[in-house]
Structures are given as C-alpha cells and as structure tokens.
N, C-alpha and C positions, 0 to 999 in steps of 0.2 A: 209381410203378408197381411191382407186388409183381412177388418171381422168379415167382409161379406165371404171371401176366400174360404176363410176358415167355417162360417156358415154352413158355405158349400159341402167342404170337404166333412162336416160333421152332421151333416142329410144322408150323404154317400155311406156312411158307416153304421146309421141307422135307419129303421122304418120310412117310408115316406110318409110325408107330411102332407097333408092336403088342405091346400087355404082355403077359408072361407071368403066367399063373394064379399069383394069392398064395396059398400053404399059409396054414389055418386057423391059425396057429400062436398067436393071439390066443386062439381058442376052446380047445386044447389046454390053454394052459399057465394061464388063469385057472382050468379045472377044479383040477389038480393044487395051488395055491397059494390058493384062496378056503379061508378058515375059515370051522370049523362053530363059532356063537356058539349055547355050551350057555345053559339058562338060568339065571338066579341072580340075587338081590339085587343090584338097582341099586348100584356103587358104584362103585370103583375098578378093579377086575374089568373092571364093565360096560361102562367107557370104555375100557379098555386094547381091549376084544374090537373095538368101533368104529373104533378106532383102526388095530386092522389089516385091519378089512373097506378103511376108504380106504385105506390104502396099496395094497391087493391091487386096488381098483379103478382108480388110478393108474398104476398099474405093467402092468396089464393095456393101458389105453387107450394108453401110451406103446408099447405092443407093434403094436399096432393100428395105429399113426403109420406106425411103422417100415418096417412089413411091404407097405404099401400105398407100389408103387414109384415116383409121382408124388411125392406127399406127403412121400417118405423123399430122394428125390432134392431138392425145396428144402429139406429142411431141411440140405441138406450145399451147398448151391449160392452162396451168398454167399461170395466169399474177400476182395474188398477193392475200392478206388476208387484208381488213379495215371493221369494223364497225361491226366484228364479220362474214363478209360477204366471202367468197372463192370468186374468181373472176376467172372464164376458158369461154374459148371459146366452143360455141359448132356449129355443123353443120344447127342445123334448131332449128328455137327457137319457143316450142309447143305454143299453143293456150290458154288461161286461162281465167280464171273473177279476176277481181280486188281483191287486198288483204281488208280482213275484217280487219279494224281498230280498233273494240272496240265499246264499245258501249259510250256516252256521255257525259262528266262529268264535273262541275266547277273542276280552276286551285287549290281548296283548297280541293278539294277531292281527285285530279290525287295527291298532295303532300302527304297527310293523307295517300294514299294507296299505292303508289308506296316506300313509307317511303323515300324519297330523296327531296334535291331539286330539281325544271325543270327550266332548263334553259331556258330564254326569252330574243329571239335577241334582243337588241337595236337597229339594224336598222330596226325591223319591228314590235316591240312593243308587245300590248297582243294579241293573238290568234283569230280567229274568230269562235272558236268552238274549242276541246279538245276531243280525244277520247283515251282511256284505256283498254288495254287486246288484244282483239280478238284472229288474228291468231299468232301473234310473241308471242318470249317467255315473262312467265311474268314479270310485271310490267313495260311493255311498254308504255309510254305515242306519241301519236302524238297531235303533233301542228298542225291547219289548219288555211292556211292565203286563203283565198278566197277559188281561186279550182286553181291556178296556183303551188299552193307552200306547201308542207307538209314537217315536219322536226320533225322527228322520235329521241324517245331515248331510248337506249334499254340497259338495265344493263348489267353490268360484265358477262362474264363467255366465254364457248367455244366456238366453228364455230356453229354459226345454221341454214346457210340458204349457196345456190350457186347461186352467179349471174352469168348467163347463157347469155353469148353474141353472138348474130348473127352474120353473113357474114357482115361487113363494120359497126358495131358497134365500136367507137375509145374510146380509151382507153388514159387517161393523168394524169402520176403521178404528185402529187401538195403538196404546203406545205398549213395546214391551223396550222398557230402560228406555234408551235414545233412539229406539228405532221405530221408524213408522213399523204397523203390520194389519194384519186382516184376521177377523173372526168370522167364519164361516160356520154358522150354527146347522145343524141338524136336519135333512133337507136332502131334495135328489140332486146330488150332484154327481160328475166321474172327472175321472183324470184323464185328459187328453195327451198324449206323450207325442212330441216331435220331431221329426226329422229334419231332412234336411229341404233349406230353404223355408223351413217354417211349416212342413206340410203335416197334417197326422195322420201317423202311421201305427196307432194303438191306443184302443180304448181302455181302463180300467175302473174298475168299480172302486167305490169310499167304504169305508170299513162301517158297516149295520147301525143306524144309530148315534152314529157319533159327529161333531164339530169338529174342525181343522183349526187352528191357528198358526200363518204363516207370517212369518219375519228374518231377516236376515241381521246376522251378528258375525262382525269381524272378518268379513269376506265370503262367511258359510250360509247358505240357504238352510233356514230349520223349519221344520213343519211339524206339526204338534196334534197329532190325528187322537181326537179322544171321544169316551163317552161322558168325562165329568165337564161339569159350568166350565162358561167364560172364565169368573173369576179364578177358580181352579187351575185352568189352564195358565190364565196370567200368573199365577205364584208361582207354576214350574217352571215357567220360558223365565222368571224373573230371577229363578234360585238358581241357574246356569253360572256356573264361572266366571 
C-alpha cells in the first residue's frame, strides 16, 4: 500500500484537512531559468542548448512536486519499519482512545498462552500487572510497570500497525545491542492498526507524554512506550535477556 494510500485512508478517519493555496512558484521560476536556444549549425552547440532545455525542464517539474503540498508531504513521509511498526509522517495526527491491552493475567499464564518465553528487564524487575490479547495481533503480551512505562511484545510476522507522526514529532535512529531501532520522543503521534491488504482499520491514541522506543529482538517486535529519557529507555531494552 503506497504512503499516498495510506494518506488517504488516514484524512478518512480524521477532520479534513484544507490545503492552503500553492504559489505558482513552478510558473515563476521556469520563466526566469528556460533558455532561449538561438539558431546555429547542428553540432555540439546544438546538443549542449538541449541539454539544458532538459535540465531546465526537470528542474522545473521537481519544483512542481515540491510545491504541491500532498505530493511534497509523501515524498518526506517514509522514515523507516521497527517492531513490526511502518514509521511516516503525516499532516494532522487524528483523535483516538487509548489502545485496549488485553485483558489480565499472571506471568504463568501470559507464558502457557502466548507459547513463548517474556522477557523481564533486569533493570526493572516483575511487572506490576501483565495484560494479554486485546487490540494487537495475537499473542501479545504487555508489561506494566506503574502507569509511566509499558513494554509490549508482539510475535513474529508482517507490518501491522502505522505510526503516524505529527508536525514536530522527532524521530532518532538508535542501536539497542545489534539491532537497529527508533526513538520516538514525546510528540503527537497514534497508532494506526492494519488490516487487511494494508488498510487502516483503527486509530489509537500514545500514552500522555511519553516516548516509544521500537526494536526488534530475536524474532519479537518490542515497543517500549515510556515517560522516562531516551537513555533510560536504552538501559531497559538493553537489560532484556
């Protein structure tokens, strides 16, 4: 599914949007920059003068991309894929209620059902509650350490969800051990949840205040929704197992 697709489909699910008027700035500035190819003997002349009509015509339609604020918005909107998550930018980031977790459950139940072992950071020990299923795909277990800190695991398999960043949402590739991942500091963003064929089918809201860091380890999508630092964060994803 293209970002513009997904664009689409995440306009549909929120407020519309109203562009603002593009300046002609395409019509302007191809004036200013088109040469005038005098005439003369076919030669080397002749090709060079061609030569800069395409560039002036390239240059121009690249102008034309840009300036046109759909079209200029995907091309800056792909930034990457961790935790099973698609990472793009988008223009307005919609309204939602918080992601359903799951419902309950001791850590010898989430292991019985999820058929895996769960990883328990060393530097933050057992959990203060455990919840299983809800809206991610299954056999999701999350960890809750108070109400600051949730640290999600999500099995194997394809893209299922799009994180969705606002206007001044920062973006920080990071390494946690050997794996690439992403810091998503504090900012509007939601979670786009997928269906099928890539469609979205459910907005949710980020937990108040808080940073994500997304990485995958050992086959598992892990997502690390917090309110303490980056570096913080990096010591738990790093005290894992």
């Amino acid at each position: 599914m293209s970002t513009i697709d997904v664009e689409r489909e995440l306009h549909a699910l929120a407020d519309t949007v109203e562009w603002a008027a593009t300046p002609d700035i395409a019509g302007r500035l191809s004036a200013q920059i088109a040469p005038v190819v005098p005439r003369r003997r076919r030669g080397v002349g002749w090709r060079l003068s061609w030569v800069h009509v395409a560039l002036a015509a390239v240059l121009t339609l690249a102008v034309v991309v840009a300036a046109v604020p759909p079209v200029r918005a995907a091309l800056e909107r792909a930034l990457g894929i961790a935790a099973r998550e698609r990472i793009e930018r988008v223009d307005q980031v919609p309204r939602a209620p918080r992601l359903d977790l799951g419902r309950a459950v001791t850590l010898a139940e989430a292991r019985r059902i999820s058929e895996r072992a769960i990883a328990i950071p060393r530097s933050l020990g057992a959990p203060d509650g455990i919840r299983l299923g809800g809206e991610l795909p299954g056999g999701t277990v999350a960890l809750l350490y108070g109400t600051d800190t949730i640290l999600t695991e999500i099995p194997s398999g394809g893209v299922f969800a799009l994180k969705a960043l606002g206007p001044g949402a920062r973006v920080t590739q990071v390494r946690v051990g050997n794996a690439r991942g992403y810091w998503i500091a504090s900012g509007p963003r939601a979670l786009v949840l997928l269906g099928a064929e890539g469609r979205p089918r459910r907005v949710r809201s980020a937990l108040p205040g808080s940073g994500v860091l997304l990485w995958d380890r050992r086959g598992v999508a892990l997502r690390l929704e917090t309110r303490l630092s980056l570096s913080a964060a990096l010591e738990i994803a790093e005290s894992i197992p």
